[in-house]
C-alpha positions in Angstrom: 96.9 209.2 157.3 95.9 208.0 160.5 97.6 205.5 162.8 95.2 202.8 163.7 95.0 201.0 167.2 94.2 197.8 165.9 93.6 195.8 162.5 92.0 192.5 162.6 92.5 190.6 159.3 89.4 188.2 159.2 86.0 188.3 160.5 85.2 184.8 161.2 84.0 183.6 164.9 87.6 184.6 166.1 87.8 187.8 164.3 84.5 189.6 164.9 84.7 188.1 168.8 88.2 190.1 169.4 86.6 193.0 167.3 83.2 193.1 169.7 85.7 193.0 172.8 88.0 195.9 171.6 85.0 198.0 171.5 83.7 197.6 174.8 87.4 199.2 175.7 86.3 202.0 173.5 89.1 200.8 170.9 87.2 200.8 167.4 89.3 198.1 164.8 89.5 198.4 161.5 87.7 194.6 160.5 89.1 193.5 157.4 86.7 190.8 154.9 86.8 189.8 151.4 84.2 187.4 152.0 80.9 187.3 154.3 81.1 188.0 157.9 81.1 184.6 159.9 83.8 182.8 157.7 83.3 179.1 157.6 80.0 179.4 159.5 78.6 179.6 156.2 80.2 176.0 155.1 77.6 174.6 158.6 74.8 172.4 158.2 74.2 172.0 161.6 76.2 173.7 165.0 75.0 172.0 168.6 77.9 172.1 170.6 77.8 176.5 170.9 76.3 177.2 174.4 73.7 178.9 174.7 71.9 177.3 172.2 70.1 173.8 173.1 68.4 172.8 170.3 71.7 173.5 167.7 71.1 176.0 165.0 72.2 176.2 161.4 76.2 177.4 160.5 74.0 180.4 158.5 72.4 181.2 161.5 74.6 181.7 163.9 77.0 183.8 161.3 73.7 185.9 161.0 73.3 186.3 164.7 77.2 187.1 165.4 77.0 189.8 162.3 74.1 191.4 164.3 75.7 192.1 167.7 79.2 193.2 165.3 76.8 195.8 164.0 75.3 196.6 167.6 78.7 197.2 168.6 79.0 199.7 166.0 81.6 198.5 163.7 81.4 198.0 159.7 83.4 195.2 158.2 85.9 196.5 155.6 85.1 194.8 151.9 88.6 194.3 150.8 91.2 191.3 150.3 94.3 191.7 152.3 97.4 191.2 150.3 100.6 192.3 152.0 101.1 192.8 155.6 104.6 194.5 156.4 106.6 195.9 159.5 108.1 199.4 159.4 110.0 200.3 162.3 111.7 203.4 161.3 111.6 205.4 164.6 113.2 208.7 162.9 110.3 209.2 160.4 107.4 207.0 160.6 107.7 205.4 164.1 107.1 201.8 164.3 104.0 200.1 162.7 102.4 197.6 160.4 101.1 198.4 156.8 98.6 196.6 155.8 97.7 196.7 152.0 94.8 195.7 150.2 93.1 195.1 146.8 92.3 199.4 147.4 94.4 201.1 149.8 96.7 201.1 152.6 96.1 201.5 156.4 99.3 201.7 159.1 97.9 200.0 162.4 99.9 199.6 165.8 98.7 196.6 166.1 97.4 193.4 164.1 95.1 190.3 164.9 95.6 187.5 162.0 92.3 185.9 162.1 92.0 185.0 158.5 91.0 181.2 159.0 92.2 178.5 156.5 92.0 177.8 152.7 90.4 174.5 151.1 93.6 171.9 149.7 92.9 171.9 146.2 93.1 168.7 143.4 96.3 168.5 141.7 96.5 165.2 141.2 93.7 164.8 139.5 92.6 165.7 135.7 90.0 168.2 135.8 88.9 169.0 132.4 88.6 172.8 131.3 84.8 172.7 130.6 84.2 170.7 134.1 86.1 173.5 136.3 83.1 175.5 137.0 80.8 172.6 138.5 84.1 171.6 141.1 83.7 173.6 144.2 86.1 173.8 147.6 83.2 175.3 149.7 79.7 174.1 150.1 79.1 177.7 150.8 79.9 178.7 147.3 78.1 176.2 145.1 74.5 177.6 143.4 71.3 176.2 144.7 70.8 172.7 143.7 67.5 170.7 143.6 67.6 167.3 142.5 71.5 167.3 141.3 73.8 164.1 141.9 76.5 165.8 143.4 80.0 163.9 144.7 81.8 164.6 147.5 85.8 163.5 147.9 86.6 163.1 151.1 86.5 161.2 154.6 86.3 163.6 157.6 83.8 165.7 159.5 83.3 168.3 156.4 82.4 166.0 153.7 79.8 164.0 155.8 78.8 167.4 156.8 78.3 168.4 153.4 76.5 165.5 152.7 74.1 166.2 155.3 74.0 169.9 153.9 72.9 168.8 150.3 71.1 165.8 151.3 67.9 167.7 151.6 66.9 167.9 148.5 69.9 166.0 146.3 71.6 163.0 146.1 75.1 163.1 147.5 78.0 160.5 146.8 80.9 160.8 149.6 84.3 159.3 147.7 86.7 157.9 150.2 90.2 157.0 148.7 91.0 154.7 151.9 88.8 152.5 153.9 89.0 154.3 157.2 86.8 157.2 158.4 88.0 160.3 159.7 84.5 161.6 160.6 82.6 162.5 163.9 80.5 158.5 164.4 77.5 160.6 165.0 77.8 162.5 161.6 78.5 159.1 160.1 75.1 157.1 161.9 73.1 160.5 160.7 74.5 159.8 157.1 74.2 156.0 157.2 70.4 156.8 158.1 69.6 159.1 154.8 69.1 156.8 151.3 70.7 160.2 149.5 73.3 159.6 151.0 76.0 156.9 149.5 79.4 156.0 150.4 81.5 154.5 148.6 84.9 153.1 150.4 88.2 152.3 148.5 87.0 154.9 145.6 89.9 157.0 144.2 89.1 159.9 142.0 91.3 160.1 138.9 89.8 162.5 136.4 86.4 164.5 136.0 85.1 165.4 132.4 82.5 166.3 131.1 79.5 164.3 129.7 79.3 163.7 125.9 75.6 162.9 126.2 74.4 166.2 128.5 76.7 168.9 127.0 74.1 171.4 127.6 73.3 171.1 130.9 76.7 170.1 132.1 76.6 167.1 133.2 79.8 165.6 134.9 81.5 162.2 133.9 83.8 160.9 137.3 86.0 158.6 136.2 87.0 156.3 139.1 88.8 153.3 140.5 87.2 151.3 143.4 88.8 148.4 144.4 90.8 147.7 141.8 88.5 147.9 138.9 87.6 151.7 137.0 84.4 153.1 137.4 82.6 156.1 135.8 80.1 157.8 138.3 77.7 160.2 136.6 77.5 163.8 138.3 76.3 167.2 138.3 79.0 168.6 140.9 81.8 167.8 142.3 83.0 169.2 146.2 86.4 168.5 147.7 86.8 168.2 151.6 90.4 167.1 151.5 91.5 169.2 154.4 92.0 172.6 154.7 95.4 175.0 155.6 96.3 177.9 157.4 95.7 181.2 155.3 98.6 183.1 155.2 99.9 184.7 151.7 99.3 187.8 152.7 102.4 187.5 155.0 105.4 187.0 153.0 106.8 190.4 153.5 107.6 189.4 157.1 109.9 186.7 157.7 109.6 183.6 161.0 111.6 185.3 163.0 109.7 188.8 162.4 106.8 186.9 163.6 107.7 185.8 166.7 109.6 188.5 167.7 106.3 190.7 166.7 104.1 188.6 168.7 106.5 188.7 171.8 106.3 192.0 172.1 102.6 192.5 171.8 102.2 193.6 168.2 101.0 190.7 166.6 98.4 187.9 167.2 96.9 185.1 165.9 93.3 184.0 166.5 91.0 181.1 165.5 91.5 178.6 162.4 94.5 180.1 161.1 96.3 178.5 164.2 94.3 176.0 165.3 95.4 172.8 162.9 92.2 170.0 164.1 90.9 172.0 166.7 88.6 174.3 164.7 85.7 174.5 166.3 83.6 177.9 166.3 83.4 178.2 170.8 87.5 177.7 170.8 87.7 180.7 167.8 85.3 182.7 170.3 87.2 182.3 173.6 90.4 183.2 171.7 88.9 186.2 169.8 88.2 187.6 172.9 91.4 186.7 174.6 93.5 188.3 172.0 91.4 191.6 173.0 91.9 191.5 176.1 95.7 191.0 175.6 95.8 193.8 172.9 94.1 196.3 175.2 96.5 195.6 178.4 98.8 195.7 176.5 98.3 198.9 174.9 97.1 200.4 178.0 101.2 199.0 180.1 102.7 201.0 176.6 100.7 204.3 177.0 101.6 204.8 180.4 
């Protein structure tokens, strides 16, 4: 089996951006994606703070456009989940390099770029009953197409009132905040104050979702709420969590902190985008560092080959 120059795990903005660069040095990466080029790009109702484009464009859009040129440059996102990254560094047989394993096969690589953005925190304090689970969703990206659906959204920051504005086109969306403080963007919050689909309701604190007696066949959601004090039951169709979201990084317990860092000090591993960018995940700061890493990775590679 080959020995790879470089394996990028994730092809969000970060990903695909380092993966574009690495092929203008004529270094071809293996691109690794369970899910759809552009990562949360998908998740966007609206990007207008990427250059180059005045009048904004839609998350979908702009994932569309950045798939295009990955093509242009000739490289073929892999389909498969990562699920174990390891070190070997056994000079005598193998040499030193990474394995990476997925859901199919294995590929050794010199070098790795973790670009594999965050995950959505999930409820667990919350009783969600069994026939309710498939109308809660983590990811606007993932829900079916609604039309005319009453759909809640738990939350307080930039994604929720995002997602509000996402669905608000043709639904009625209900953003829950437990607290009484905002956490949102005031311009996403004046664009949401403007829309009558759009309600908030302050002080609300989720306790349990079930499903409707009255609307078994369509599945109909009951919200069962306190607000203020008092309970109160909000009829649904779906519910959408924007609690926050975490690096993603299961696929790394085979190497340990210290691995890490002493990996990434000698030019072996990097980390790109989301995955290490806590509140600063924006899709320009993923594309600067995509591009960066790149650049390291080749220089790098080209100080070891001499």
């Amino acid at each position: 089996m080959s020995l790879n120059p470089v394996a990028i795990i994730g092809a969000g903005p970060a990903g695909l951006s380092a993966a574009i660069q690495l092929a203008r040095y004529g270094l071809q990466p293996l691109l690794f994606e369970a899910g759809r080029v552009g990562g949360l790009l998908w998740n966007a109702n609206w990007v207008e703070n990427y250059p180059g484009f005045p009048h904004g464009l839609s998350g979908a859009q702009l994932a569309a456009l950045f798939h295009e040129q990955l093509r242009r440059s000739q490289i073929e996102a892999i389909a498969e989940r990562v699920e174990l990254l390891q070190f070997c560094d056994d000079r005598r047989r193998t040499g030193s390099l990474f394995i990476v394993e997925t859901d199919r096969r294995v590929y050794p690589s010199r070098c790795v770029v973790v670009a594999s953005g965050t995950q959505p925190v999930r409820l667990e304090e919350i009783e969600i009953a069994p026939a309710a689970q498939s109308r809660v969703f983590y990811e606007v990206s993932q829900m079916p197409p609604c039309q005319g659906q009453r759909i809640a959204i738990l939350g307080a920051g930039d994604a929720a009132f995002d997602y509000a504005l996402h669905l608000a086109a043709a639904n009625q969306a209900l953003i829950l905040n437990r607290g009484e403080r905002l956490k949102c963007l005031p311009l996403l919050w004046q664009r949401a104050a403007a829309l009558p689909q759009i309600s908030y309701l302050p002080r609300c604190r989720l306790r349990a979702v079930r499903l409707r007696q009255d609307s078994p066949a369509d599945g109909g959601l009951l919200a069962d709420c306190e607000q203020d004090g008092e309970p109160r039951a909000l009829e649904i169709d779906y519910l959408l969590c924007a609690l926050g979201r975490v690096a993603q990084l299961d696929f790394m317990v085979g190497l340990s902190e210290a691995e890490r860092a002493g990996l990434q000090t000698a030019g072996r591993l990097y980390f790109a985008g989301d995955v290490q960018n806590g509140l600063y995940r924006q899709t320009a700061i993923a594309v600067g560092q995509g591009v960066h890493t790149a650049m390291q990775i080749f220089h790098s590679l080209k100080e070891t080959d001499r």
